[in-house]
C-alpha positions, -999 to +999 in steps of 0.1 A: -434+681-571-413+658-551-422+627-540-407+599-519-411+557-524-406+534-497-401+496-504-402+464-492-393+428-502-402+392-490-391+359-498-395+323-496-375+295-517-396+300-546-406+335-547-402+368-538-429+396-532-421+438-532-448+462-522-440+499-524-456+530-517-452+566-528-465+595-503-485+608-536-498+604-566-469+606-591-478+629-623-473+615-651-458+581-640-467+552-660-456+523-637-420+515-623-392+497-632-378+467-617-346+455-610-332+422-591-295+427-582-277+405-560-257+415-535-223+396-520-217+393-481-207+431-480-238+444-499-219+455-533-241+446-560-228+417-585-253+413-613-282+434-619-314+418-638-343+437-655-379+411-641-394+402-674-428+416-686-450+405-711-482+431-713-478+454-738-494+490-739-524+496-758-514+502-792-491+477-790-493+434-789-475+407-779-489+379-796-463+356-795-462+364-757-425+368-758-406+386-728-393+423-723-390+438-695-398+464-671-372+493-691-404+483-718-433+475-701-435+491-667-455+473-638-485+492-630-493+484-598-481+490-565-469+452-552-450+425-577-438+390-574-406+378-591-417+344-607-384+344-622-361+343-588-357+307-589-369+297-619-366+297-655-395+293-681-374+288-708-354+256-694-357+228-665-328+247-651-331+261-613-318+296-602-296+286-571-312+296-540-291+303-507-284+340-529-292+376-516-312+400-535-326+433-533-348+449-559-347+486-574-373+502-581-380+534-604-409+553-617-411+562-655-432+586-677-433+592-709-405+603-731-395+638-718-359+659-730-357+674-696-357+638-680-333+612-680-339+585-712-344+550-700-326+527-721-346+497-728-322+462-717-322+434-742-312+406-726-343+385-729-344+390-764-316+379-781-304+412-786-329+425-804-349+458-796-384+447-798-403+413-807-436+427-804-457+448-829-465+481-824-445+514-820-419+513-792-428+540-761-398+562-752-396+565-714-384+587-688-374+582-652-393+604-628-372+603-600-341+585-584-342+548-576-359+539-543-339+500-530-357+473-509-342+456-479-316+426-486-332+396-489-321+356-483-334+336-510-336+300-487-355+274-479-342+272-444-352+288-418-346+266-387-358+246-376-379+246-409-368+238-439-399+252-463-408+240-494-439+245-518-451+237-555-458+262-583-485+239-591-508+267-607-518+257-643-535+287-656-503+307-666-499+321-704-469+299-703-482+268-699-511+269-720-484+283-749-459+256-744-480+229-746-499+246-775-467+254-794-474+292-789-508+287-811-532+286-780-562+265-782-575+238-767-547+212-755-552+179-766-569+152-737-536+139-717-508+157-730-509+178-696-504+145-676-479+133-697-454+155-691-467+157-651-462+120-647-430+116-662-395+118-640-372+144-648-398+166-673-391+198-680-427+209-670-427+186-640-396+200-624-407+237-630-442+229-612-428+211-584-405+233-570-382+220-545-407+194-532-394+165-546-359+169-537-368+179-502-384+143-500-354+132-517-330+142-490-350+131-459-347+096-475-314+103-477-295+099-442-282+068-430-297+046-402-328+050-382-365+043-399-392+060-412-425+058-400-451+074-428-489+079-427-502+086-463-535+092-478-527+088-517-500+075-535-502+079-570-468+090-585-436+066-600-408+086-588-425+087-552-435+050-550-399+042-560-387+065-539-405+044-512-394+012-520-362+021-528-362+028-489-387+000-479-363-020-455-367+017-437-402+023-438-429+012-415-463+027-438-500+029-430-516+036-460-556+050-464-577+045-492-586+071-519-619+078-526-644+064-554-622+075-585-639+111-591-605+124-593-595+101-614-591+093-656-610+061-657-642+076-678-660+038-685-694+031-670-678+019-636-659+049-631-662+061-592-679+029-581-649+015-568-628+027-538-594+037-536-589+032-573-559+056-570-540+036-548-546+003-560-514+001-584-488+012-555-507-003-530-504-040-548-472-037-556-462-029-516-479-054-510-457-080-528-429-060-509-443-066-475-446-101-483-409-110-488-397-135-469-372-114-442-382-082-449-384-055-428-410-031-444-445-034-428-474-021-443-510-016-426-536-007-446-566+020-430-592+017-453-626+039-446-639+028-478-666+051-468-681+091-478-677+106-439-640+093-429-609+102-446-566+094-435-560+125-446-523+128-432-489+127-451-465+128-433-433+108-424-410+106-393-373+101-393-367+078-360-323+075-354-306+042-346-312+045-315-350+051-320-351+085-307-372+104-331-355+131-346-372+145-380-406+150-397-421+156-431-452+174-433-477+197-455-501+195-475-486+179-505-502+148-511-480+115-523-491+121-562-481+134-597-512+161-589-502+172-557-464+178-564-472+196-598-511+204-604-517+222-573-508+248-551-492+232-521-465+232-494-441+207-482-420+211-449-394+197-432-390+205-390-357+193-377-371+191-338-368+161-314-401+173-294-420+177-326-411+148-345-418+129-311-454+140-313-457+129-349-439+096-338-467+091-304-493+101-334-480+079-358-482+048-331-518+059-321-530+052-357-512+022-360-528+006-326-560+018-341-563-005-364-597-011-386-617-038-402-605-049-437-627-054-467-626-087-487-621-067-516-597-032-508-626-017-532-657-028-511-672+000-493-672-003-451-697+023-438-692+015-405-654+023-401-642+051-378-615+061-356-616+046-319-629+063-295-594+060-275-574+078-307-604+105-307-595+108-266-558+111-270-555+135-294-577+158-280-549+171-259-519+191-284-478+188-278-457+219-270-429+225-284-402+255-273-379+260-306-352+276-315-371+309-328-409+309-311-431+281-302-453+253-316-485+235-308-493+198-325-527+187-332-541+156-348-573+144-351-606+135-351-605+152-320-644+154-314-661+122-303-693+121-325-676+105-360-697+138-381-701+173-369-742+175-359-764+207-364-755+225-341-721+212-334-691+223-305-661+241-315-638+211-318-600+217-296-579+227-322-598+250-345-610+265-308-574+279-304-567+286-342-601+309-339-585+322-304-553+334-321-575+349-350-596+372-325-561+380-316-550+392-350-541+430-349-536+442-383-541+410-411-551+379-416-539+354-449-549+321-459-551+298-489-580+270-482-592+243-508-624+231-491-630+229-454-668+234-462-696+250-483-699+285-473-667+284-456-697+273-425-674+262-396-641+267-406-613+296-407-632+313-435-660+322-418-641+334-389-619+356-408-645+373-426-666+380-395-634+396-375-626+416-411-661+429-409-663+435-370-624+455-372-619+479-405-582+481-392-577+441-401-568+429-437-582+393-442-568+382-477-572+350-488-579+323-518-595+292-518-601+265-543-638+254-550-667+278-556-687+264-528-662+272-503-666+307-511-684+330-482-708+343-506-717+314-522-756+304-523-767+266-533-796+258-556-829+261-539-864+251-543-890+274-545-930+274-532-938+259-571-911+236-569-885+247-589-846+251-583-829+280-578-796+282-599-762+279-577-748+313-569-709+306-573-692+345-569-652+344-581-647+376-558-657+382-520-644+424-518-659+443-488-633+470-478-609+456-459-617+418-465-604+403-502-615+366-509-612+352-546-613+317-557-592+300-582-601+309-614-586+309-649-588+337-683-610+321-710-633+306-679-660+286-706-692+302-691-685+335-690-651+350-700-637+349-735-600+355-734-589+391-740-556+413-749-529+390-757-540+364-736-549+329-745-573+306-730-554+291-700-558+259-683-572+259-648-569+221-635-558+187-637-578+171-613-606+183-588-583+207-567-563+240-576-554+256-545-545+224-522-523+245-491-544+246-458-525+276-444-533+305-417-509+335-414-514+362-390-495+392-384-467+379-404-443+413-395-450+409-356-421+392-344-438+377-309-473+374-322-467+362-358-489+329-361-484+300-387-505+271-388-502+243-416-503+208-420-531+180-439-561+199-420-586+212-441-592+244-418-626+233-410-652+215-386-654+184-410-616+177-405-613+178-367-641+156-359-640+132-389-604+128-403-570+113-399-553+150-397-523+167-383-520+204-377-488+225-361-489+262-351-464+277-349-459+312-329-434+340-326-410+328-357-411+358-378-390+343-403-413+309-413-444+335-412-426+356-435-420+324-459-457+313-460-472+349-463-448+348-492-466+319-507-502+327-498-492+363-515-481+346-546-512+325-547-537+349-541-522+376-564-523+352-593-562+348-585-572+374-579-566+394-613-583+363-633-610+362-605-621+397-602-621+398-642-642+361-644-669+383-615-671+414-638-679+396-666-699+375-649-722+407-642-722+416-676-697+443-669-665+459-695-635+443-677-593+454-686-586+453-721-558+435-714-526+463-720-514+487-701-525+527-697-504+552-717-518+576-687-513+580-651-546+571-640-541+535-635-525+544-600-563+555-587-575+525-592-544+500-582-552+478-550-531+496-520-546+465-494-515+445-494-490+475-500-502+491-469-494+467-444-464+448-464-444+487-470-418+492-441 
């Protein structure tokens, strides 16, 4: 019987994501093929590339977890990411971006003499047929090739110039390359060695394009850069600063008590902003040069309610007009460029960088009370009642492609959120755009709150369950962010309750995991070919604060970003900046691309960690040798993603 596959493709600078969809079930068909093949400016193809695979099928193993490829081992599912479009996991080496792609798809059987042979491609093997044990599977095509759209793979989209980190640590490949392919337990600090260190190979692969983006807003001549950063904590990024510093006007906050830290003797956490203290002394000695031009002010909280959350930097021109800003969620540190998930972006707008620049001056007039010791706690500090007044209004911005809204904060006057507390400005029109959503919702949050209370989690999870039509798929980092979560109790005799922390929230439409790893210590023992991975380095995995709705609508398409945690706690008690963007099709395109890539990563090791959890059989860890995998395959994402 005949059958027809549509597909579609998506990319950002880092990665690109395919969903397909065939208007049947396909008889017989044990996963597709893929192919990459870039294209020149009048579409002829130039190089074709087979994406590389690494799960065998069941009566097979790849124990040395070396790659195929699809001609071998098919993908059996109905979406895909190309990890590989930029990136190499063999060497530091970079794919060049600013390329066009497309990707062919094909669905295969098994090995039948009235079909058409597929010829298994060698490339990532030296040449050889097979590195893996087991019989090799003859396969068939079912059908003719079905082509995506032409894609750009870029990092500009004006005027955005996007960024983010491949920060996620619980890949077979990492766990095997610092292990020497043995698996096992990696020894204490070999991780951060290679994350701390300039020019590693690891380093470079984790941090995407981040660095260099910083790199080359330094870069231009002239003008002055006015920064606002919560941690600094990396030697290629400190220099990078005072390399500048005759530039740079900095206010600086204080990290927090050292939990997220590697000092383990019996002081350990007792002493604020521990993470900073080594950069922020050694500014210090810069600042005090006779004739210098760098200033640095120091905001230090020093306390568990207020946070200067922000990171970002504006680029001011000779003749002070601002012109340039630097924003995310990446913070200033060998974690955030390389142990997280995060974004980093660029916005080439006068009016925008203006706002950060008014912003930036705000915090700098709102200047706080100093400790004798920078490590001293001061429970009293707070943001001014003026700053909370000012920004309680946002900046428009009309851009080349759509429009943005700026928000900073606290916002809120009270220096908590109460009980019972308001709907602070800005999260009152993120929710308002939500309730606007018509067919999906994506974001990637790491804690805006337990239960996901007061923040965009709860809200998207209501409007999925209210509207069956709306896809609300996100990630999040820690297990009490999740919506089902449940914290310890007591009970009428006076014991506790356990912690309830689920890895999965699935309730038709609505798919929330957190970030989880295979070989998870309490409950999941690794399984197939897999080895125990690594899940952090650090207290956060998935760092990004990132809505997306409607990502295909070209007028409604909503992006919001920036230091803001997503939640009540950041709007009325942080130093936090927040831009959403509408109506630029392209940027949402680039950020649903990264939340996709996220999420999909997750959700596999999360909804494996939740079976097992229940005491429940979970995959095996190979693929099927029958056609029964597609009844089972998630068609969410497919479904709304398939042009």
């Amino acid at each position: 019987m005949a059958f027809r596959i549509k597909v579609s493709a998506y990319a950002n600078n880092e990665v690109a994501f395919m969903s397909w969809q065939a208007d049947r079930k396909i008889p017989g068909c044990l996963g597709f093929e893929i192919f990459r093949e870039y294209l020149d400016e009048a579409d002829n193809v130039t190089e074709a590339v087979p994406l590389a695979a690494y799960v065998a099928f069941k009566g097979q193993s790849n124990p040395d977890w070396l790659p195929q490829n699809t001609s071998v081992w098919p993908v059996q599912k109905f979406s895909w990411r190309d990890l590989t479009l930029r990136k190499k996991r063999s060497e530091a080496m970079r794919r060049p971006d600013e390329v066009r792609v497309r990707y062919r798809i094909r669905p295969v059987a098994a090995y039948s003499p009235g079909l058409e042979k597929v010829t298994p491609r060698v490339e990532m093997t030296n040449g050889k047929a097979n590195t893996y044990k087991g019989a090799p599977i003859e396969l068939s095509y079912l059908g003719p090739p079905a082509y995506s759209n032409a894609i750009l793979v870029t990092r500009r989209r004006a005027p955005f110039e996007t960024t983010f980190t491949n920060g996620i640590l619980s890949g077979q490949w990492l766990v095997r390359a610092l292990t020497n392919g043995q698996g096992g337990a990696v020894p204490d600090g070999v991780l951060k060695a290679h994350l701390v260190k300039p020019d590693d190979r690891l380093r470079t692969y984790l941090s995407g394009d981040v660095i260099e983006i910083m790199r080359s807003f330094f870069a231009r001549e002239g003008g002055r850069f006015h920064m606002a950063l919560y941690e600094l904590e990396d030697e290629e990024l400190q220099k990078l600063i005072s390399d500048n510093a005759e530039r740079i006007d900095l206010i600086l906050s204080n990290t927090g008590l050292g939990k997220d830290g590697d000092d383990d003797s019996e002081d350990a956490g007792k002493v604020w902003d521990s993470r900073n203290a080594p950069a922020r002394a050694a500014l210090i000695k810069i600042a005090r040069k006779r004739g210098t031009k760098f200033t640095l002010q120091h905001r230090m909280f020093n306390n568990s309610i207020q946070i200067g959350h922000n990171k970002f930097t504006v680029w001011v021109d000779d003749q002070g007009v601002a012109r340039s800003v630097l924003t995310g969620s990446t913070n200033w540190t060998w974690s955030g460029l390389t142990a997280q998930s995060n974004n980093c972006i660029r916005i080439d707008d006068d009016a925008v960088a203006d706002s950060y620049l008014r912003a930036w001056r705000r915090l700098h007039d709102d200047e706080l009370p100093l400790p004798d010791d920078f490590g001293d706690p001061m429970g009293s500090n707070k943001q001014g009642e003026a700053l909370r007044t000012e920004n309680q209004t946002p900046d428009e911005a009309k851009l080349t492609e759509g429009e943005a809204q700026i928000w900073f904060s606290p916002n809120m006057a009270p220096r908590k959120y109460p009980k019972d507390p308001d709907t602070p400005p800005d999260l009152d029109r993120l929710f308002s755009l939500m309730r606007r959503a018509n067919r999906a919702i994506f974001f990637l949050a790491f804690y805006p709150s337990q239960q996901g209370k007061y923040s965009i989690i709860e809200e998207a999870v209501r409007l999925g369950t209210h509207d069956k039509s709306l896809n609300v798929v996100g990630a999040v980092s820690a297990e009490q962010a999740m919506f089902n979560y449940r914290p310890s109790e007591k009970t009428a005799d006076g014991e506790k309750t356990p912690a309830t922390a689920p890895y999965v929230y699935v309730k038709d439409n609505i798919s929330v995991v957190r970030a989880a790893a295979l070989g998870d210590r309490r409950i999941m023992k690794p399984f197939g070919d897999f080895y125990r991975e690594i899940l952090k380095a650090g207290i956060a995995i998935i760092h990004d604060k990132i809505l997306v709705i409607d990502p295909l609508d070209p007028e409604n398409c909503v992006v919001a970003f920036g230091s803001h945690n997503l939640g009540f706690k950041a709007s009325y008690s942080n130093d936090e900046n927040l831009v959403i963007v509408r109506g630029h099709k392209a940027l949402a395109e680039a950020y649903a691309v990264h939340v996709l890539d996220v999420y999909d990563h997750y959700r596999f090791r999360a909804a494996e960690a939740e079976l097992r959890a229940e005491g429940k059989k979970g995959w095996d860890g190979f693929l099927s040798k029958k056609d029964d995998w597609q009844d089972h395959a998630s068609k969410i994402l497919p479904s709304y993603f398939t042009r």
